[in-house]
Every structure is written in C-alpha cells, then in structure tokens.
C-alpha positions in Angstrom: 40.2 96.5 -8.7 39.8 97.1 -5.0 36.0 97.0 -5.2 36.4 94.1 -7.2 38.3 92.1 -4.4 35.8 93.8 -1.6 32.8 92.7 -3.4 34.4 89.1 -3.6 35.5 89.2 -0.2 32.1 90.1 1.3 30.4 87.4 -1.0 32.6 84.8 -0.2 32.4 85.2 4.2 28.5 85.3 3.6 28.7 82.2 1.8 31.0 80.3 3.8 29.4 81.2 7.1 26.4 79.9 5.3 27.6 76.4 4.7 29.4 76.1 8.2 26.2 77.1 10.0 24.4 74.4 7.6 23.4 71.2 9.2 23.1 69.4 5.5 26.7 70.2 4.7 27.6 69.3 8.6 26.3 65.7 7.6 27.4 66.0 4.2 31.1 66.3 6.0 30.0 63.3 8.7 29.6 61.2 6.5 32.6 61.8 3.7 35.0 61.8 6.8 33.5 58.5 8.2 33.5 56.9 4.4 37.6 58.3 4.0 38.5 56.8 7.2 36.8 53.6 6.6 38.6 53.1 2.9 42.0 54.4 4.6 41.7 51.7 6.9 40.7 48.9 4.5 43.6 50.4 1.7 46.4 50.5 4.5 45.3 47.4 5.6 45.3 45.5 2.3 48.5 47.3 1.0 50.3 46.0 3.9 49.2 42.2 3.1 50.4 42.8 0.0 53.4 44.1 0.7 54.3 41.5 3.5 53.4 39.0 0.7 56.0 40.8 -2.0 58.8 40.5 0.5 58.3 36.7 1.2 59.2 36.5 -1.8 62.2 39.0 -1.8 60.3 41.6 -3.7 59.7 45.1 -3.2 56.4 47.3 -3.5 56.1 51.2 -2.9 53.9 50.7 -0.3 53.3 54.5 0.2 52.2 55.5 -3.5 50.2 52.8 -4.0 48.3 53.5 -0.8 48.1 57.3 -1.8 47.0 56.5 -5.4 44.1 54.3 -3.8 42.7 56.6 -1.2 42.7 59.4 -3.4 41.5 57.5 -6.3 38.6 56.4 -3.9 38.3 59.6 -2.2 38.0 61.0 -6.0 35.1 58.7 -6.6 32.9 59.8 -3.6 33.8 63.1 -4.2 31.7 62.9 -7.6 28.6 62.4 -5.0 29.5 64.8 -2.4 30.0 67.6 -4.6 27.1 68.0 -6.5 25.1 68.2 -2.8 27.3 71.1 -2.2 26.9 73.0 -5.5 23.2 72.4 -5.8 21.9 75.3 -3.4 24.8 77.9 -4.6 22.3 79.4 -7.1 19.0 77.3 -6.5 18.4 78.9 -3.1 18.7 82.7 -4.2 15.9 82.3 -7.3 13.8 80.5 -4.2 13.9 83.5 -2.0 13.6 85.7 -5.0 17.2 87.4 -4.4 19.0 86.7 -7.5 17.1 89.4 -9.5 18.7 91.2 -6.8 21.6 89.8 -7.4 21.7 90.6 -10.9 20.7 94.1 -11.1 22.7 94.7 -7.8 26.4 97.1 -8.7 28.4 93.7 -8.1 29.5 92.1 -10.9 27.9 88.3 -12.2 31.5 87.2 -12.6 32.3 88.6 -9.1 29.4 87.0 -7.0 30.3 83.3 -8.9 33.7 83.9 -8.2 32.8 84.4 -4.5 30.4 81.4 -4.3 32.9 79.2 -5.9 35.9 80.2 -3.4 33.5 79.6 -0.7 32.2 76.2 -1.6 35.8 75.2 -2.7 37.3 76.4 0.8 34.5 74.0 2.7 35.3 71.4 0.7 39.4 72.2 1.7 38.4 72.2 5.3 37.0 68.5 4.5 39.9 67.6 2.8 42.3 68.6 5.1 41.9 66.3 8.3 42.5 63.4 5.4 45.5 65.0 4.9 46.8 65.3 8.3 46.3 61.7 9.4 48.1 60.8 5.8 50.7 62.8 6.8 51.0 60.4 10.1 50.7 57.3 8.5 53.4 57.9 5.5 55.5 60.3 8.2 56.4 56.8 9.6 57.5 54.9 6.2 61.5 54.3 5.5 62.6 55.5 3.5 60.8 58.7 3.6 57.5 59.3 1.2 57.8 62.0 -1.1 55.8 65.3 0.2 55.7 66.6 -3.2 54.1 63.6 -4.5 51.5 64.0 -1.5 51.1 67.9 -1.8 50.9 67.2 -6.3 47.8 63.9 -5.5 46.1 66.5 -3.0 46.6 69.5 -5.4 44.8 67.4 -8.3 42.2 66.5 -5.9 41.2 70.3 -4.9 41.6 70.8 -9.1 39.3 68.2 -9.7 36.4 69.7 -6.9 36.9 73.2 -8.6 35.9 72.2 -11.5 32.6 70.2 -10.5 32.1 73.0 -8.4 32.1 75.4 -10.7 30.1 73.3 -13.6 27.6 72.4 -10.7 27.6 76.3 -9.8 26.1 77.0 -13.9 23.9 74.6 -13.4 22.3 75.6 -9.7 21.8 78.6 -11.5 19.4 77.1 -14.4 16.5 76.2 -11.4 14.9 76.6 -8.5 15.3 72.7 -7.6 18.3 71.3 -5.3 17.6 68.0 -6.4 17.6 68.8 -9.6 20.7 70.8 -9.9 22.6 68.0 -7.6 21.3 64.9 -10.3 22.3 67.3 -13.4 25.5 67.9 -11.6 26.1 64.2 -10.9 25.5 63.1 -14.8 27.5 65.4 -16.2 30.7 65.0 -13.5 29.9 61.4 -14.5 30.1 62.1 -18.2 33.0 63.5 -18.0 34.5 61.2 -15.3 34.2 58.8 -18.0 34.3 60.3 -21.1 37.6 58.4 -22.0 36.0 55.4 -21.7 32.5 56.4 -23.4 34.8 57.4 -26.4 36.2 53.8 -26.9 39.7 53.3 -28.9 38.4 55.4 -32.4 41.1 57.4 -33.4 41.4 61.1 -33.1 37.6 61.1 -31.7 38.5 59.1 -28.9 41.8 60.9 -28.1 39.6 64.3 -28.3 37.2 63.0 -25.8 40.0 61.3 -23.8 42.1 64.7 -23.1 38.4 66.1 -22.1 38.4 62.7 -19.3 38.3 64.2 -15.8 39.2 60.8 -14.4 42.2 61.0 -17.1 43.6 64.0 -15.4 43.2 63.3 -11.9 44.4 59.9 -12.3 48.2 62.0 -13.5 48.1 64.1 -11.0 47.2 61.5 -8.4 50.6 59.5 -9.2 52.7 62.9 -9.2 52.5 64.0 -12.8 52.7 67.4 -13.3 50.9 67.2 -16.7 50.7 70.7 -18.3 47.5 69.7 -19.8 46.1 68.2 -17.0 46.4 71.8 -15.2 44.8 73.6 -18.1 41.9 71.0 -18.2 41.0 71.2 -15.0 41.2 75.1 -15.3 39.6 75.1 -18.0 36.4 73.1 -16.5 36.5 76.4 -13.7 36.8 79.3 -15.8 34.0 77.9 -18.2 31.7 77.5 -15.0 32.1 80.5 -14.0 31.7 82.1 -17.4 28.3 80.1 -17.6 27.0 81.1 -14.7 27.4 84.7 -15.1 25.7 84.6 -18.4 23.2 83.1 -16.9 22.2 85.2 -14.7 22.8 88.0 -17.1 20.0 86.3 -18.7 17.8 86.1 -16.3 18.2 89.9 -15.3 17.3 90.3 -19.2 14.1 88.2 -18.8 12.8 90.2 -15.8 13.7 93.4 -17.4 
C-alpha cells in the first residue's frame, strides 16, 4: 500500500508542476477568472435590482442563494469548456512522446498513474476555483442575516464533484489518441450529453427518469441549492471511478497491442 501511495504521490507532483509551468493552462485560468468575475458582477448586480424591486413592494428575496445558485450555475456552464482543455493532453501527450508504452509496461500500476493524473488536474482546477470562493466569501460575509456556510461549502463541493467527473471521463478519452483537439471536442460532446441528457430524454416514462438520474446538470443543479442528495454523490462518483477504470483498461490495451 505504501508503494501504492508513493507511486501516486510522485505521479501526481510531476503532473501538477506540469500544468503550473504550462502557459496554455496559465491562459486557460486568465481567462475563466476574468469570465467568473465578469458574471459575479453582472449576477450581484442584477440580484440587487431585483431585490430592491421585491422590497418596494414589501417583499422579501434570499438575495444570497439566489446569487450563489447563479454564479455557480454559470460558473458550471463554462466549466463544461474549460475542462475538456485541461483533460485533453493528460494521456494525448505521453502516446506523442512515445512514453505511455513506458507507462504501461513500467512496475506502476494503470489505475495508479490515472489516479495520479486525475488528482493533479482536479487540484489545478481547485486552485482556479478557490479565488472565486474567497471573494464570495466577502461578498455574502457582509449579508444580514448571515448566509449559510454550509450551503456555500455543499454548492462548491458539487462543483469540484462535477469537474472530477469530466475530468476523469475526459482522462479515458485523452487516452484513445494522439490528438489534443480531438480528445478536448470528444470530451466537450459527451460532458454535453450528459449535461443534458435529462432534457434529450423528454417526459417518456421510466426511460426518461433512467436518463434523467444519469443528467450531470440534474445533480449539480441539487447540490448547487444545498441538497445533500445521496444519489447525486454516487452519480458524480460514479462518473470518476468509471473514468478511471476506462482509462486503465486502456492503456492495458495498448501495452497488449505493442506486445
């Protein structure tokens, strides 16, 4: 078990001092912090018309949750293009420098080098994440009566859920090809398939409740308000785990093919 962890560990700091020494995912974060900033702005600044308009006419309004359940409901959305950019070179870049045969037949595990990827790409995506937070935290700090932090900590929690599952899906699929474009537009239609897969489905019976529980937007969108839906947990969890199963079959395949 102690290998285990150390062969993790040491795939996971290579990894991660790859993407911050990387000036695509610098401008990747450029440009999702200038985009979050800009909505947070616009949201704050239409929630409080709205809510200036409510008590004219002696009416109240949870200003705070409905300005968290818009940011991170918008932050969700542009997360389904940012993420794919970040997945698409986990896997794509080793079969272009020839290293994932080495990879494969190296002593470290499949399931422990996509493990390591995975933590490393999700942990860059945290360190975007949390500046959002911070000025959040200012901003609802301020409101009386007091915003719930557990409803802020659940909407963040379903947010990081959400980007390990596209992460991990996106992971498989950077390891199908060579191409980073490729991988990043496969990742996109999927996330987007899934994103929507409630809506796809339509209202038809137990089909479209089968393909609603499989909704990513579904799920977020629970968490987001401060549900702490049991199935919303194992969905997203689910979503990981089969990434990383994927992807370590294959590149058990592909060690099998050059064998």
């Amino acid at each position: 078990m102690r290998v285990i962890f150390s062969n993790v560990l040491a795939i996971y700091r290579k990894e991660l001092q790859n993407y911050f020494a990387s000036p695509l995912a610098a401008a990747i974060a450029g440009i999702f912090w200038f985009l979050a900033g800009l909505f947070f702005i616009r949201i704050l600044f239409t929630a409080t018309l709205t809510a200036a308009q409510f008590d004219a006419q002696g009416q109240q309004i949870d200003l705070p949750a409905a300005v968290l359940q818009d940011f991170l409901g918008v932050i969700g959305f542009i997360s389904l293009f940012i993420l794919p950019m970040l997945s698409m070179s986990l896997y794509t870049e080793e079969r272009k420098r020839g290293t994932l045969e080495l990879l494969a037949t190296s002593p470290i595990t499949n399931w422990a080098v996509a493990l390591g990827k995975l933590l490393a790409v999700l942990t860059f995506y945290i360190s975007l994440v949390l500046p959002l937070m911070a000025y959040e935290a200012i901003v609802f700090g301020s409101t009386n009566p007091p915003f719930s932090p557990i409803i802020f900590l659940v909407g963040h929690g379903g947010l990081i859920l959400l980007a390990a599952a596209v992460l991990s899906l996106g992971m498989f699929i950077s390891s199908l090809t060579d191409s980073t474009i490729l991988a990043a537009i496969l990742t996109f239609v999927l996330t987007l398939l899934l994103w929507l897969t409630d809506a796809l489905a339509g209202n038809s019976g137990a089909i479209g409740d089968f393909f609603g529980h499989l909704s990513l937007l579904k799920h977020f969108t629970n968490l987001v308000q401060g549900v702490v839906d049991t199935s919303s947990l194992i969905l997203f969890i689910s979503y990981t785990v089969l990434g990383l199963f994927l992807t370590a079959q294959s590149v058990e395949a592909f060690r099998f093919q050059r064998s």
